[in-house]
N, C-alpha and C positions, 0 to 999 in steps of 0.2 A: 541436666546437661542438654543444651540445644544440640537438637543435628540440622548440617551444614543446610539451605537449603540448594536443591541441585540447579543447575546452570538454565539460564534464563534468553532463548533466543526467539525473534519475532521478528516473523517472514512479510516483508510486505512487496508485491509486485504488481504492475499491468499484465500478469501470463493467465489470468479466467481460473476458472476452477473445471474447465470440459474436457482441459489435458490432462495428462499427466507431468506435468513439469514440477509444480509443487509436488506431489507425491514423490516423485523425483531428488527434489532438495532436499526433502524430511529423511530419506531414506540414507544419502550421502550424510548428513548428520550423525543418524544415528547409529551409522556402521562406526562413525570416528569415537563418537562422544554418547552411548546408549545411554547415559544418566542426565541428559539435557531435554529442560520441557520445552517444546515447541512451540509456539504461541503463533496465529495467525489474525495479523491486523486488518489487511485487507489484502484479494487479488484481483480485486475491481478496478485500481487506476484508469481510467483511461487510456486507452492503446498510445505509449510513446510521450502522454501526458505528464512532461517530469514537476513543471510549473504544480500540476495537481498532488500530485504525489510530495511534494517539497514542504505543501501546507498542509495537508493529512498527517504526514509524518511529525513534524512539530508540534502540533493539537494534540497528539496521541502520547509522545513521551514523557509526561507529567505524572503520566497514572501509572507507571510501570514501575517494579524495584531498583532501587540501583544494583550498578554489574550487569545489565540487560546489555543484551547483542542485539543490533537489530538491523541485520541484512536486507536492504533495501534497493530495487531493483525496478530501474526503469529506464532503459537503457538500449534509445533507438544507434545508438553509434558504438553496440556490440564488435568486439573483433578488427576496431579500428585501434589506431594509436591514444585513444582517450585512456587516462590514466585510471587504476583503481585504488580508492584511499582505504585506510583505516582511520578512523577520527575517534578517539579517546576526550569525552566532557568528565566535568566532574561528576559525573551520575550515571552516563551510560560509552558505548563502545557502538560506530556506527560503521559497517561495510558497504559501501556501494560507487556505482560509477563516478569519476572525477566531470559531471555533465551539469552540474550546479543543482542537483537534486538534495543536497545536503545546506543549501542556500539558507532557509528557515533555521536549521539547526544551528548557523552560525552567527544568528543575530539572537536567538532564546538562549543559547546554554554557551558555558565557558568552558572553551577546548584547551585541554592539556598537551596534550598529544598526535600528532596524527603523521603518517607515513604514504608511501604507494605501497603497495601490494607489488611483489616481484620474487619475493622468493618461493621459487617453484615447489619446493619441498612440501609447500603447506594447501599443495594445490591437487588438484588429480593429475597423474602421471599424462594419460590422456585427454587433452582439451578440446572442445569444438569451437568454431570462430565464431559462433551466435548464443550458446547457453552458457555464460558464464558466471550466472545463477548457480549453476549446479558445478561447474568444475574448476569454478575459480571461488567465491562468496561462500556456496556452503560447508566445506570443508574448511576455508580459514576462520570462518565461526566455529567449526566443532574443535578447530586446534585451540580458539582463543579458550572457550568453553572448559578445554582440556587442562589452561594452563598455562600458554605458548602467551608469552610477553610481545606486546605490540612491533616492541624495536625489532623482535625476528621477522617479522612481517616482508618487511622491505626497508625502504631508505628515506629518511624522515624529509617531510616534507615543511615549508612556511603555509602557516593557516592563509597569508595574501597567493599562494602561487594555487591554490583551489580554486574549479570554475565556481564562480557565481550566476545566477538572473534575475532578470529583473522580477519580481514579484508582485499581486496586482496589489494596489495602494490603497487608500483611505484620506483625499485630502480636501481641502474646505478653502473652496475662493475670494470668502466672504467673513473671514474670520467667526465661523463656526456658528453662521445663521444656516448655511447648507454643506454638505457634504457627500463628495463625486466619490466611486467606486465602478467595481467591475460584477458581475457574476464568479463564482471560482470555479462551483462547479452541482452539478444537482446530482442530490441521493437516491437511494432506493426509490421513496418515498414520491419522489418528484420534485423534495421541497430544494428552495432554488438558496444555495448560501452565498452570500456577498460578501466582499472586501471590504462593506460598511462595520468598524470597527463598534460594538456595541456601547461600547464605552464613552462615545460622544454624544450619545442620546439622553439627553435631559430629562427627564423623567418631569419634571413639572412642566411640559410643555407638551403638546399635541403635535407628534410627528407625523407625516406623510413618507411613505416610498415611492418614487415615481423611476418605474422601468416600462421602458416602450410607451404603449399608451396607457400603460394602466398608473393609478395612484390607489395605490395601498396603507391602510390604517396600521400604526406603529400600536403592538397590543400585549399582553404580558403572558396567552398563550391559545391554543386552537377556541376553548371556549369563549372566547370573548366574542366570536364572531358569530353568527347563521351559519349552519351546513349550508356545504358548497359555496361561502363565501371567501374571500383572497384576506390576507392579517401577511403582518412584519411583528417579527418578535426578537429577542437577544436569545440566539441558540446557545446549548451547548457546549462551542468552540468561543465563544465569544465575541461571534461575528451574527450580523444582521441577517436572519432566514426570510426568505417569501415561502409563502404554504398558502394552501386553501385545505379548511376542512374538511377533512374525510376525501380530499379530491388531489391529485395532483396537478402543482400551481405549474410545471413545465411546458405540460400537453395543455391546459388550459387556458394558458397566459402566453401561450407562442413563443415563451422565451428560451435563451439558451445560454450557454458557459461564454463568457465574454462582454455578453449584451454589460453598457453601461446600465448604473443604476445611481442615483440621489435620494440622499437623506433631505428635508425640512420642514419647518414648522409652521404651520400655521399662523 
């Protein structure tokens, strides 16, 4: 006989980890829902960065179980009239601000379901008009968690009446001799990830990246270059990284979240 496994929610915010605000969420959880595991994606976002957060969040739900909750938070027009959804895909259950932060999620996955958030009952009695992380989001994850069917939530909503943004692109002037992008955003690491879609890169060809003044060698991973030299590879995410070995390409290479960047070959 399998046992069930317990409820699966995963906290992602811009709130740092030097408050206490996350400690805060977890806690509001797990008063409602104590048999719920908690999982933490990131609370690095970018301060108010929803664009960043919108493409971290998408990368990220592939690897997770389905039935995952994942309360998502970034959310500069707190305590305003912006709405708060519930979004039901076939795989997972998404809580966070109506601010187009859920943008990704609705061109990767196919949504079932989804409402605003209103009914108070599933909320904290007491609210504040700025953490609504903690007194609106994590307690309607500990109900969902619980049990508590989407439609209680609130009042269903049309996937078209959700904010959207724009997202940064991946597109080719030239019918796919080059290819224009953006920066999205740089990691720990310093390595710099692009909007260049790795999947346009031809592999039997000799690619260049050209961001600011530099021209960067398209390479298949850190070794292929000298220490302390700059490489382009296909991260992870699926998207085109800058790095330099053993060195961060950020501080090094002057670049930053936005700078354009082009793919072409030789």
């Amino acid at each position: 006989m399998h046992t069930a496994m317990p409820p699966v929610i995963v906290l992602m915010t811009d709130f740092g980890l030097s408050d206490t605000y996350i400690g805060q969420m977890k806690g509001v959880i797990l008063s409602l829902a104590p048999s719920a595991h908690i999982l933490d994606l990131t609370h690095a976002i970018s301060a108010q960065n929803i664009a960043e957060g919108a493409f971290l969040l998408s990368k990220s739900t592939p690897f997770f179980p389905d039935g995952t909750i994942f309360v998502a938070v970034v959310d500069p027009g707190v305590g305003t009239s912006r709405k708060a959804i519930a979004v039901e895909t076939v795989r997972h259950t998404f809580l966070a601000p109506d601010n187009g932060l859920l943008t990704a999620i609705f061109q990767a996955e196919e949504v079932t379901r989804s409402v605003t958030i209103t009914n108070e009952r599933y909320m904290l009695p007491f609210r504040s008009s700025t953490f609504h992380g903690r007194d609106v989001f994590s307690p309607v994850a500990a109900h969902l968690a619980s049990g508590v069917a989407l439609e209680e939530l609130g009042t269903k909503i049309e996937l078209a009446e959700c904010t959207r943004i724009p997202l940064p692109g991946c597109h080719t002037p030239n019918n796919g001799a080059s290819w224009e992008g953006t920066i999205i955003y740089t990691d720990h690491f310093g390595n710099l990830i692009t909007s260049l879609d790795s999947g346009v890169i031809e592999r039997s060809k000799e690619w260049l990246v050209c961001a600011g003044e530099h021209q960067v060698p398209v390479c298949n991973t850190y070794c292929d270059v000298a220490n302390r030299q700059t490489l382009a590879y296909a991260g992870s995410s699926g998207m085109i990284e800058i790095a330099v070995r053993n060195g961060n390409a950020a501080q090094m290479l002057g670049l930053r979240d936005g700078d354009t960047v082009r793919a072409f070959f030789r």
